[in-house]
N, C-alpha and C positions, 0 to 999 in steps of 0.2 A: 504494500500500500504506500511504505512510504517511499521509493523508488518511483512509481507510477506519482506522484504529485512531486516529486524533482524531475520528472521530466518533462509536467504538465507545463508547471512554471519557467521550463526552458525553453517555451516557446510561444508563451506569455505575448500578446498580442500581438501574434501573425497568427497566417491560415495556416496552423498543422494539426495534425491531426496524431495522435500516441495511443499505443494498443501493446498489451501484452502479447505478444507472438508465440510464446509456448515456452515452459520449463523457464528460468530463467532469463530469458531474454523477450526484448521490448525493443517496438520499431516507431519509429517518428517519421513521420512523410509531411512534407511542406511542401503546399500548394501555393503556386507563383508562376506567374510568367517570368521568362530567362530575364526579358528586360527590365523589371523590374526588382529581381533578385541581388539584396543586400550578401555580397561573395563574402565580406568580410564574418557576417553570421556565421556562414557554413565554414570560413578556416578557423575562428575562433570556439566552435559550435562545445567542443570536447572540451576545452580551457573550462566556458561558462557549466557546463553539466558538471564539471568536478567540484567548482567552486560552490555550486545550488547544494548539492550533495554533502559538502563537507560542513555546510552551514545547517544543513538539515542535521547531520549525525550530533553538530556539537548543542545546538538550540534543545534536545532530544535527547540530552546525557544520554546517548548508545553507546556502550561499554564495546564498539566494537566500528571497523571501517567499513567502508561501500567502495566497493572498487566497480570500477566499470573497465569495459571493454566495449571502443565504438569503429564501427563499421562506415562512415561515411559518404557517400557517392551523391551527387547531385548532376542533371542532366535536362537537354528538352525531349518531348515525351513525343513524337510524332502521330504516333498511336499505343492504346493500352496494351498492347501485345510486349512491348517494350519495357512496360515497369517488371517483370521476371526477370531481364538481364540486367537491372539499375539492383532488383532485390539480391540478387546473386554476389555481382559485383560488392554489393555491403556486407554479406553475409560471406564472404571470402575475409576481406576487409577483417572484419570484426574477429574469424577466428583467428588471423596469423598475430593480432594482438593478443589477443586472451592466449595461444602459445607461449607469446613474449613475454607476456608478465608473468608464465607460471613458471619459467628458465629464470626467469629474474628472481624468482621468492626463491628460487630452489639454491640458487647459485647464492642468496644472502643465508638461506639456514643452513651451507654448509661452513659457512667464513665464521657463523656464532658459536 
């Protein structure tokens, strides 16, 4: 639940739209035309979801972190046949992170 309202908030007056996708992961689709798409949202998009999230955990005294792993891809949509290979592409995206950050925990709990 509270995952799902850090992501709501992370898209806090634009058109998007946030949905649990299954098991632990959750997908954000923003609707916009190319022309009028703020690029800097979508390169900052991960910075602002970590910072939402870490304010959540601490406001929340959760005796524990929210890690995320993001998948991001942004594109013009010619036809809907087209959002499979934009969802793919993110869903490539987001595993080869969650890979890297689970080498990364691995690689710090053997240095402790």
């Amino acid at each position: 639940k509270g995952v799902a309202g850090c992501l709501k908030e992370s898209v806090e007056g634009r058109n998007g739209i946030c949905a649990r996708f299954g098991g632990d992961e959750y997908i954000v689709v923003m609707i916009e035309e190319k022309k009028d798409a703020d690029l800097s949202f979508y390169e900052n998009y991960e910075k602002l979801l970590r910072g939402i999230l870490e304010q959540f955990v601490k406001e929340n005294r959760r005796p524990y972190e929210i890690g995320v792993s993001v998948g991001l891809v942004y594109g013009k949509l010619n036809d809907m046949s087209e959002i499979d290979i934009l969802m793919k592409e993110a869903d490539d995206m987001m595993y080869r992170q969650k890979s890297e950050h689970r080498q990364s925990r691995a690689s710090q709990e053997k240095q402790i």
